[in-house]
C-alpha positions in Angstrom: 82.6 -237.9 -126.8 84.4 -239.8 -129.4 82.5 -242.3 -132.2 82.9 -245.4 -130.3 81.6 -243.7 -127.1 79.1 -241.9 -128.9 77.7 -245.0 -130.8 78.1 -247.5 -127.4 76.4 -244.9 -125.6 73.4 -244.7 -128.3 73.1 -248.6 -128.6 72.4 -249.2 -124.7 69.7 -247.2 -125.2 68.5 -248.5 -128.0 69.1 -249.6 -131.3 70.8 -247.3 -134.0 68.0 -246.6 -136.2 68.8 -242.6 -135.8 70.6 -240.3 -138.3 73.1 -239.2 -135.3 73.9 -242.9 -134.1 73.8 -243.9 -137.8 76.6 -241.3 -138.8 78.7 -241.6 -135.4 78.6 -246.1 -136.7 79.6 -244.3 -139.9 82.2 -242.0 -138.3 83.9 -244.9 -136.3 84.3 -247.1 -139.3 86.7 -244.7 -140.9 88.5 -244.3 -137.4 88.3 -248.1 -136.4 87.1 -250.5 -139.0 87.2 -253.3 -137.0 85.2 -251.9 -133.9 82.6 -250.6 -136.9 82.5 -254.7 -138.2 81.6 -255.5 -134.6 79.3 -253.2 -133.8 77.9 -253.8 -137.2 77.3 -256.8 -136.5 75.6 -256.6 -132.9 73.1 -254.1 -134.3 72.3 -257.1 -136.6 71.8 -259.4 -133.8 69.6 -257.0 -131.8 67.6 -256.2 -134.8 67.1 -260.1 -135.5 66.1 -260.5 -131.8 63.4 -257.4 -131.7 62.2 -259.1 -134.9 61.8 -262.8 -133.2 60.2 -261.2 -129.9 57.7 -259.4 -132.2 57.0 -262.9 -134.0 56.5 -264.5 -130.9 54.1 -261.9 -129.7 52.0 -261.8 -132.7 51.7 -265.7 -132.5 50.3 -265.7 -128.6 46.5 -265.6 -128.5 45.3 -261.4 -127.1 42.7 -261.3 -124.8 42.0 -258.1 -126.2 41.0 -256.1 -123.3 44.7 -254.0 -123.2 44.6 -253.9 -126.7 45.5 -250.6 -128.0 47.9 -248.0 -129.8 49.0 -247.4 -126.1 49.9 -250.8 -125.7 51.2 -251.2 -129.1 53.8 -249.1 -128.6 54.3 -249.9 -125.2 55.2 -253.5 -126.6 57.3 -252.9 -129.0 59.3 -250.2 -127.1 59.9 -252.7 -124.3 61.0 -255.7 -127.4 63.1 -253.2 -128.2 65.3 -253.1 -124.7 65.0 -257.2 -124.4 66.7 -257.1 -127.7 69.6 -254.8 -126.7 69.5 -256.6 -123.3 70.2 -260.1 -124.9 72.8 -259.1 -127.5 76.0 -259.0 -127.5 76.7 -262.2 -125.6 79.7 -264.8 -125.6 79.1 -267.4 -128.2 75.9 -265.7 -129.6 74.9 -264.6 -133.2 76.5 -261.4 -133.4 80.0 -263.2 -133.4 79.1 -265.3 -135.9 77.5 -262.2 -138.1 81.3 -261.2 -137.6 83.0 -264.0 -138.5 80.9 -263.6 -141.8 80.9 -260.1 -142.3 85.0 -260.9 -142.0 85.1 -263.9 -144.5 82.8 -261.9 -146.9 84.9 -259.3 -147.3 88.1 -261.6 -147.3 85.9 -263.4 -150.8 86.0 -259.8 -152.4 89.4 -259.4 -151.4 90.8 -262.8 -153.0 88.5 -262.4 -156.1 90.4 -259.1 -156.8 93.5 -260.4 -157.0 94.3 -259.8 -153.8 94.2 -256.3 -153.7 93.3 -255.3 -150.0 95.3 -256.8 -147.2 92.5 -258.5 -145.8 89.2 -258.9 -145.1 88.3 -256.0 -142.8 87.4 -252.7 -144.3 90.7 -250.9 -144.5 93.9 -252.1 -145.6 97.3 -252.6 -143.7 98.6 -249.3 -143.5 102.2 -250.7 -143.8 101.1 -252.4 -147.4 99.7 -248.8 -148.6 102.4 -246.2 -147.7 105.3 -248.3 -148.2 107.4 -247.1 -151.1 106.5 -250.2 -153.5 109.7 -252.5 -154.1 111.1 -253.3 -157.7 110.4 -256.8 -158.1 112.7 -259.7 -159.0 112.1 -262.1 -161.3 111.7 -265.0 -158.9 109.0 -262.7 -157.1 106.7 -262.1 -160.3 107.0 -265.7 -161.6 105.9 -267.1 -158.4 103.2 -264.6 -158.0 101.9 -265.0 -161.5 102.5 -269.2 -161.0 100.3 -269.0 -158.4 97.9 -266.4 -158.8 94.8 -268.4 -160.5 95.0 -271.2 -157.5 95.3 -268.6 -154.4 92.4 -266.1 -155.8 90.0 -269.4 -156.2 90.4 -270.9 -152.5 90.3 -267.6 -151.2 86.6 -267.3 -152.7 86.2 -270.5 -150.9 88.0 -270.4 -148.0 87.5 -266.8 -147.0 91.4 -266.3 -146.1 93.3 -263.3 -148.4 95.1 -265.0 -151.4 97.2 -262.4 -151.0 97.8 -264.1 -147.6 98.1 -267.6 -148.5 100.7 -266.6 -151.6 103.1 -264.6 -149.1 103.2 -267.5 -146.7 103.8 -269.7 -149.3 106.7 -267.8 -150.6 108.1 -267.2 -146.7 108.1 -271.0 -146.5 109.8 -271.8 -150.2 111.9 -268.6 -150.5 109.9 -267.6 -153.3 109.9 -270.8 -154.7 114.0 -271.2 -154.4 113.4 -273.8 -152.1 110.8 -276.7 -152.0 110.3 -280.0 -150.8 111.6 -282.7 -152.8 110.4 -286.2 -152.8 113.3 -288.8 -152.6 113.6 -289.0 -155.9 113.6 -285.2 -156.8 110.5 -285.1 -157.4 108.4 -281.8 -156.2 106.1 -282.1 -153.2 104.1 -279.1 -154.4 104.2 -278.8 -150.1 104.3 -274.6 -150.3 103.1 -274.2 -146.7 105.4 -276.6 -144.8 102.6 -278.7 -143.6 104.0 -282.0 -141.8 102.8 -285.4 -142.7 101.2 -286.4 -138.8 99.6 -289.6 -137.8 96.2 -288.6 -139.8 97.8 -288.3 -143.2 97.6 -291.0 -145.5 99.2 -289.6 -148.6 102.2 -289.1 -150.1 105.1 -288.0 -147.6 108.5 -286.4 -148.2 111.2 -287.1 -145.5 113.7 -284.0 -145.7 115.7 -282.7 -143.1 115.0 -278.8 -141.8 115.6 -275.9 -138.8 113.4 -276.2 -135.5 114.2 -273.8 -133.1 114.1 -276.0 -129.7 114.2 -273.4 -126.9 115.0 -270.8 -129.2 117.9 -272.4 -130.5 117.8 -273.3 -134.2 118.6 -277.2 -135.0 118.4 -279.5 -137.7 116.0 -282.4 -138.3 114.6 -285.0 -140.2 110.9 -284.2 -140.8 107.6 -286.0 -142.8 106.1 -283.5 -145.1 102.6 -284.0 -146.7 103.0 -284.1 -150.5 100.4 -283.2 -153.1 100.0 -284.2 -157.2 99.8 -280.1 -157.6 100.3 -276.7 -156.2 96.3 -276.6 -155.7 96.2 -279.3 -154.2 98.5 -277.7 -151.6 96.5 -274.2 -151.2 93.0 -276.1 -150.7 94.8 -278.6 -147.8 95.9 -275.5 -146.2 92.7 -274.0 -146.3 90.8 -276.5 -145.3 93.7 -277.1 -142.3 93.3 -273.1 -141.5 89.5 -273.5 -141.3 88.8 -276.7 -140.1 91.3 -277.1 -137.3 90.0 -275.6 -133.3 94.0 -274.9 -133.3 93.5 -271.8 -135.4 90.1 -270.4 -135.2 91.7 -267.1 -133.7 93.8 -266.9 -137.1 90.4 -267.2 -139.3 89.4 -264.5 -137.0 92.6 -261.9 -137.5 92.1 -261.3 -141.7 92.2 -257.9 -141.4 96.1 -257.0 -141.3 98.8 -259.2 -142.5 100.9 -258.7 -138.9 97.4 -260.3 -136.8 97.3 -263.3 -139.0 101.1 -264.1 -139.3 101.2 -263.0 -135.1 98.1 -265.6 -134.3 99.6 -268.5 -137.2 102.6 -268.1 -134.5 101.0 -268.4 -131.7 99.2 -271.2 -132.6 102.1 -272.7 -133.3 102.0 -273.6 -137.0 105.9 -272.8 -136.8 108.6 -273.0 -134.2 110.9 -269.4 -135.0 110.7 -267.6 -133.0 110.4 -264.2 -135.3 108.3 -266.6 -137.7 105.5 -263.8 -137.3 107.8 -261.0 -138.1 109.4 -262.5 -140.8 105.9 -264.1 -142.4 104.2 -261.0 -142.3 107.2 -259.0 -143.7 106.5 -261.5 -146.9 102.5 -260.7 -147.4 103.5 -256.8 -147.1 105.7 -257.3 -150.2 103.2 -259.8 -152.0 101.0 -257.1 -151.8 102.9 -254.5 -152.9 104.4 -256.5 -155.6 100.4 -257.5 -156.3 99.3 -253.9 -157.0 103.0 -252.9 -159.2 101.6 -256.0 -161.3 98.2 -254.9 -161.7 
């Protein structure tokens, strides 16, 4: 029996409060981190639910004639199988214990510079073994340029800054390539983000490539414009986090190939290969982030 088997098997019949279930949890996060974060986090949920059934028991009035150790244990034994019995639902607190066990780690991620791919426990393995590249100029200035502003959304935000910078540099070309306002002006626009009918800011008409039907063509598009480059990293944040369109992005931190593959199908971009490409960029941001170091 492998870890996972070994620690699903343990949990249904109780909860893993045991030195053998404890070390097989421990076993499986060094095999698959992100099966550990879930099951992590149902054992949370079922310990929060044996907790709130005890509550509830100690607040209903005994009659006190089947009131004994015997009973006792007999009650909490059987709290103890409702609680495994009502966790692990659709919707119910262990996916949110998930979703912050993710973003918490994503925090520690950003606020070291974006050292670890993302914010499950183990890092893309493409982004460690990868012979690390010899960076061009253009690549350190824009990393350095906007280091500061990526590392502070991701402590707010949750998402890699490592993340954010490599999209940012897949849509400007490392910088080579920005929006311009009519009159030359910068856009600060890093992530491509198109002005819709909800914007009321500034707005830079330019004309780019959508691929219609997989062909590419050229078009005259509204781009959101900001007053700074922070500006632009907290609007796409907040558009990351905020919008129902990519809640199974915020979900996919922990590898730079599941957050470019769900941006993609989510449709923040119309190439085709935009996930392939995109992710291609983090894996060198954070390669180049560690040479820098």
């Amino acid at each position: 029996m492998n870890a996972a088997n070994a620690v699903t098997a343990a949990t249904q019949r109780g909860l893993a409060a045991d030195a053998k279930t404890l070390d097989a949890l421990n076993g499986l996060a060094g095999r698959d981190p992100k099966a550990a974060l879930k099951e992590t986090a149902r054992q949370f949920e079922a310990l929060f639910m044996r907790e709130l059934l005890k509550s509830m028991r100690d607040a209903t009035m005994k009659s006190g004639l089947m009131d004994n150790d015997a009973s006792e244990l007999g009650m909490d034994l059987l709290d103890e199988q409702w609680a495994v019995k009502m966790t692990g639902l659709p919707g119910g607190l262990a996916e949110m214990i998930e979703r912050q066990l993710q973003r918490q780690m994503a925090h520690a991620d950003g606020a070291a510079g974006g050292r670890a791919a993302a914010a499950a426990p183990s890092t893309p393995s493409s982004a460690v073994e990868a012979p690390v590249p010899k960076p061009t100029p253009a690549q350190v200035s824009f990393i350095q340029q906007h280091r500061v502003a990526a590392q502070q959304v991701a402590r707010e935000s949750g998402i890699p800054a490592a993340f954010m910078i490599g999209q940012a540099a897949h849509e400007t070309g490392w910088g080579r390539s920005e929006i311009r306002l009519p009159d030359g002006r910068n856009s600060h626009n890093l992530f491509g983000i198109k002005a819709g009918p909800g914007w009321t800011g500034k707005v830079a008409e330019v004309t780019t490539t959508e691929y219609v039907d997989g062909q590419p063509r050229k078009v005259v598009q509204r781009f959101r414009a900001y007053d700074s480059y922070a500006d632009a990293f907290r609007d796409y944040a907040r558009l990351i986090t905020g919008s129902p369109r990519y809640q199974a992005v915020v979900r996919n931190l922990h590898s730079a190939q599941a957050f470019a593959q769900q941006l993609q199908q989510a449709g923040y971009a119309t190439d085709p290969q935009y996930a392939t490409k995109l992710s291609r960029v983090i894996n060198t941001t954070l390669q180049l982030q560690r040479a820098l170091a």
